[in-house]
DRENROTOR-892499 format. One line per 5 residues: number of its first residue (from 1); their letters; for each residue x, y, z of C-alpha. Coordinates in nm, 3 decimals. Example, Ala and Ser with C-alpha at 12.3 -4.5 7.8 and 13.67 -1.06 7.14 Angstrom:
<sites>
1> as> 1.230/-0.450/0.780 | 1.367/-0.106/0.714
</sites>
This chain:
<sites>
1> xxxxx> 7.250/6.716/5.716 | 7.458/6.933/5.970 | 7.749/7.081/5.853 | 8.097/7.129/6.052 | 8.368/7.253/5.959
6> xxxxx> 8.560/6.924/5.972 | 8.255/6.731/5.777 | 8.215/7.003/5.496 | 8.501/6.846/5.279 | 8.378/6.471/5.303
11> xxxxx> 8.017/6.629/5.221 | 8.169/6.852/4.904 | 8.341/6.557/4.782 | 8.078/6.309/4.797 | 7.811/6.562/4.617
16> xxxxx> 8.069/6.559/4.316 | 8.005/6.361/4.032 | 8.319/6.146/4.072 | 8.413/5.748/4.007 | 8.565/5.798/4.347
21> xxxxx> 8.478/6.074/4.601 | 8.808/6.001/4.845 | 9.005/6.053/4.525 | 8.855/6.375/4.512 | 8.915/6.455/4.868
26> xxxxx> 9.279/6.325/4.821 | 9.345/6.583/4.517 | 9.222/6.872/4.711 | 9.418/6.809/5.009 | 9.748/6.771/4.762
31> xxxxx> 9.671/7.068/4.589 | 9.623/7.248/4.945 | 9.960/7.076/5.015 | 10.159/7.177/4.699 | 10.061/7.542/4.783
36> xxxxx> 10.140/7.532/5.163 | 10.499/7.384/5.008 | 10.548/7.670/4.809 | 10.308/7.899/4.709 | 10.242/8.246/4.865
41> xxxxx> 10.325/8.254/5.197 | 10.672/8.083/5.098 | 10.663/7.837/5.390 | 10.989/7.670/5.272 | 11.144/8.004/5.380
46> xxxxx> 11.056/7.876/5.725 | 11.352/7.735/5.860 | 11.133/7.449/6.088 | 10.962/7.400/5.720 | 11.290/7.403/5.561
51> xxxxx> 11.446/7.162/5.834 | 11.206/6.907/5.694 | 11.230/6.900/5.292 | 11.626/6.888/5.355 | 11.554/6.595/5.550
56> xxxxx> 11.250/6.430/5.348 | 11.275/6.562/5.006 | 11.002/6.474/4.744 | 10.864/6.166/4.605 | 10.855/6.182/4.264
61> xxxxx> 10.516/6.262/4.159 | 10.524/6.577/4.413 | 10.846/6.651/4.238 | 10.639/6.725/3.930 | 10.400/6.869/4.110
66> xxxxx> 10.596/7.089/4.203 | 10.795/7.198/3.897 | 10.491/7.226/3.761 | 10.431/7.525/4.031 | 10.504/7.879/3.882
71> xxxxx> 10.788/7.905/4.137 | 11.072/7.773/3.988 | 11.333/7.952/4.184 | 11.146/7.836/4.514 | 11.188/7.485/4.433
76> xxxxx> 11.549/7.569/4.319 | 11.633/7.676/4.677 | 11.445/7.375/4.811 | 11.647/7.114/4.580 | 11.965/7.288/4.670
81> xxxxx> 11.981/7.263/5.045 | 11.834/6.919/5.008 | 12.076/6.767/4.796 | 12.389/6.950/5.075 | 12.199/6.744/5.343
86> xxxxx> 12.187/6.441/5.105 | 12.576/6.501/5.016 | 12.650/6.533/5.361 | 12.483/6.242/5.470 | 12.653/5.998/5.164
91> xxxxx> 12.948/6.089/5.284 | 12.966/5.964/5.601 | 12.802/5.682/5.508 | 13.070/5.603/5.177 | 13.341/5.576/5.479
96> xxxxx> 13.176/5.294/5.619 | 13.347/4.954/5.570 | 13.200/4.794/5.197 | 12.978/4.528/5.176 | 13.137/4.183/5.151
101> xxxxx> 13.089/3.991/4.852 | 12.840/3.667/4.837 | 13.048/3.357/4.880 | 12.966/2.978/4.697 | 12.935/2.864/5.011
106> xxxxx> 12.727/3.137/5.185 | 12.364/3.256/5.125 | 12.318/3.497/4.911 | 12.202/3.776/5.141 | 12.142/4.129/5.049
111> xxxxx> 12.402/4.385/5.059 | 12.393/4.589/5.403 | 12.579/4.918/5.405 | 12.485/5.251/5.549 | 12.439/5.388/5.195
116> xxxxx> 12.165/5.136/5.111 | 11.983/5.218/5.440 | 12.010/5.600/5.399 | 11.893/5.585/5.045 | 11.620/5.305/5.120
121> xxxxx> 11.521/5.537/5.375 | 11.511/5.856/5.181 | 11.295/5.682/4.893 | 11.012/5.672/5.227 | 11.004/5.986/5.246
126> xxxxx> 10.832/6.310/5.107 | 10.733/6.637/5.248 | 10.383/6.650/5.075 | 10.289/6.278/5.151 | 10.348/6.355/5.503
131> xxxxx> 10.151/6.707/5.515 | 9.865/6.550/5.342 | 9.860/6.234/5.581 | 9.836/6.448/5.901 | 9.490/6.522/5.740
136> xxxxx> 9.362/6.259/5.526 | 9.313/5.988/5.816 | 9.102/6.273/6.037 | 8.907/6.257/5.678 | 8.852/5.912/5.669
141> xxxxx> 8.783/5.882/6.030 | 8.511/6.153/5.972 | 8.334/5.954/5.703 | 8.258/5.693/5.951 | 8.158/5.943/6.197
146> xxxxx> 7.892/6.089/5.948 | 7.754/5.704/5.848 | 7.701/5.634/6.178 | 7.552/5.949/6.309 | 7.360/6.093/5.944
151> xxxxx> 7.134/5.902/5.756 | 7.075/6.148/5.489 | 7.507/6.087/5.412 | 7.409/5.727/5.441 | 7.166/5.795/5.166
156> xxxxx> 7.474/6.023/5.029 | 7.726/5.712/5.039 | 7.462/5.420/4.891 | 7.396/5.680/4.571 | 7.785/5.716/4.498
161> xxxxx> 8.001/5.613/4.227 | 8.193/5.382/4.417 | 8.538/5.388/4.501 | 8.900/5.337/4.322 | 9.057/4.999/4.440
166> xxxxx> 9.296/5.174/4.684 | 9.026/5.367/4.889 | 8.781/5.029/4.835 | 9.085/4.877/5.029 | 9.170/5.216/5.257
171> xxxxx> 8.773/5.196/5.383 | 8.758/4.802/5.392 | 8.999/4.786/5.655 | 8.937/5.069/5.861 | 8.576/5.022/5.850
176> xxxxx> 8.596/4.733/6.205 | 8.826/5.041/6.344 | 8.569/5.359/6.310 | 8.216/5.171/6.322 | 8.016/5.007/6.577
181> xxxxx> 7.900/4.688/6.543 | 7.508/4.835/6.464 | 7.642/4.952/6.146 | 7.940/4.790/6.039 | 7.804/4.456/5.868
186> xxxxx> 7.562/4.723/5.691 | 7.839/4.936/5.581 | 8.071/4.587/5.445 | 7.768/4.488/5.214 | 7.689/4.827/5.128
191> xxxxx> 8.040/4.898/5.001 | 8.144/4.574/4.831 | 7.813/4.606/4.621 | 7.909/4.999/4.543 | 8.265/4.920/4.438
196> xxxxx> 8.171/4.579/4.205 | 7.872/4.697/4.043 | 8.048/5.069/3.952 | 8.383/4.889/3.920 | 8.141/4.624/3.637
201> xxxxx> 7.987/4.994/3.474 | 8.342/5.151/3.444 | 8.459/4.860/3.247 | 8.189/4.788/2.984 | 8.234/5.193/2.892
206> xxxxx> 8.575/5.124/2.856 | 8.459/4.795/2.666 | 8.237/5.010/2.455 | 8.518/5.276/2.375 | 8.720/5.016/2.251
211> xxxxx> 8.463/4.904/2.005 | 8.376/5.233/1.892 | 8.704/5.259/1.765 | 8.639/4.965/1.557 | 8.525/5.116/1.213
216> xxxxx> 8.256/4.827/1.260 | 8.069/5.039/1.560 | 8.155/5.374/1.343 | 7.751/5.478/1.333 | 7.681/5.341/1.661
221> xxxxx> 7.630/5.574/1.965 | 7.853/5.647/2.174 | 7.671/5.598/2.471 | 7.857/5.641/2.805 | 8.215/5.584/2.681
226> xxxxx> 8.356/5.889/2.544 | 8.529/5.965/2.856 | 8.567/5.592/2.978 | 8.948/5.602/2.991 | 8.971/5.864/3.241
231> xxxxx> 8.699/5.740/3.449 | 8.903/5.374/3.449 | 9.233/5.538/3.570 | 9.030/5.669/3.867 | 8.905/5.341/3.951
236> xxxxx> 9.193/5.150/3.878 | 9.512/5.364/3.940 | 9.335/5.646/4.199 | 9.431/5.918/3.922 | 9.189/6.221/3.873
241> xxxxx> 9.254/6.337/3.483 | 9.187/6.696/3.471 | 8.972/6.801/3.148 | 9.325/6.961/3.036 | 9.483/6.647/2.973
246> x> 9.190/6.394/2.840
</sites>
């Protein structure tokens, strides 16, 4: 199979042994992310870059992600001038008339006030999700691209793992956008029966962990379930547990 430079990551993730490959290509792109946000290089001392975390802040799992970075005093200067631009904002918005109470007589309807929207808004909003975004839908484009066009990634995709729910769901629907009629009724069959039949795997090892730990099934083997657990929160939840944590 041909390589280019923008199919070598769908390629590297899908010769992993992983319960989802996307997940894998997911995690590297958030890693690459996390480091672009403030790693070497300091892009946050950017002031374009620095323009947009005020604005968008963090969800919170990038939030750990990134106290979890050995730059503490990076983030610090991130938080900072995020939370003036937050302050800034509330205020002007806390001058704005207050919402009127429900009457007995009215609908209940739910509270509209510019502090709601700003914060509703904020909680949309994160500075990773958005860097990793720009690039993750060029990656699932591409995997379409190399069904159609390779048959040794076809070959590639049919002796996967299968997917986690989300990226079943993420390739399910974009799958009439990306593929041609030739292979797209192909590709439907050949994914549903990927996801069940590793989805059906996944959970009788995590079945079988959960009777090992019945002092009944003490002597028998363990077969594939020691690391069942982890495998399930890929396929259910989209989570990669790193060796560190398991």
């Amino acid at each position: 199979m041909k390589e280019k430079i923008y199919t070598i990551p769908i390629q590297d993730a899908f010769q992993q042994e992983s319960e989802c490959p996307v997940c894998v290509m997911y995690r590297k792109l958030e890693e690459n992310a996390i480091h672009y946000t403030i790693g070497p290089g300091a892009s946050y001392m950017e002031e374009d870059i620095r323009a947009q975390t005020d604005d968008q802040g963090f969800c919170q799992k990038h939030f750990r992600d990134l106290y979890a970075y050995p730059n503490k005093m990076g983030l610090a200067l991130m938080v900072k001038t995020h939370m003036d631009k937050t302050i800034k904002e509330l205020e002007k918005a806390t001058k704005a008339p207050l919402p009127i109470p429900n009457s007995m007589f009215r609908k209940k309807a739910k509270p509209s006030s510019p502090v709601i929207d700003y914060i509703e808004e904020q909680e949309k909003k994160c500075f990773v999700c958005g860097y990793i975004n720009q690039t993750f839908e060029s990656y699932m484009m591409t995997i379409f691209y190399l069904y159609e066009r390779e048959e040794e990634f076809r070959e590639q995709f049919a002796k996967c793992k299968g997917f986690c729910t989300s990226h079943y769901k993420k390739l399910f629907c974009l799958a009439p956008k990306y593929l041609n009629k030739k292979y797209l009724e192909a590709f439907f069959k050949e994914l549903n029966e990927i996801y069940l039949e590793n989805f059906k795997r996944v959970r009788d090892d995590v079945e079988w962990f959960i009777c090992k730990n019945d002092y009944r099934y003490k002597e028998e083997p363990w077969k594939n379930a020691k690391d069942a657990l982890p495998r399930a929160l890929t396929k259910t939840g989209s989570i990669i547990v790193s060796s560190e944590e398991e």
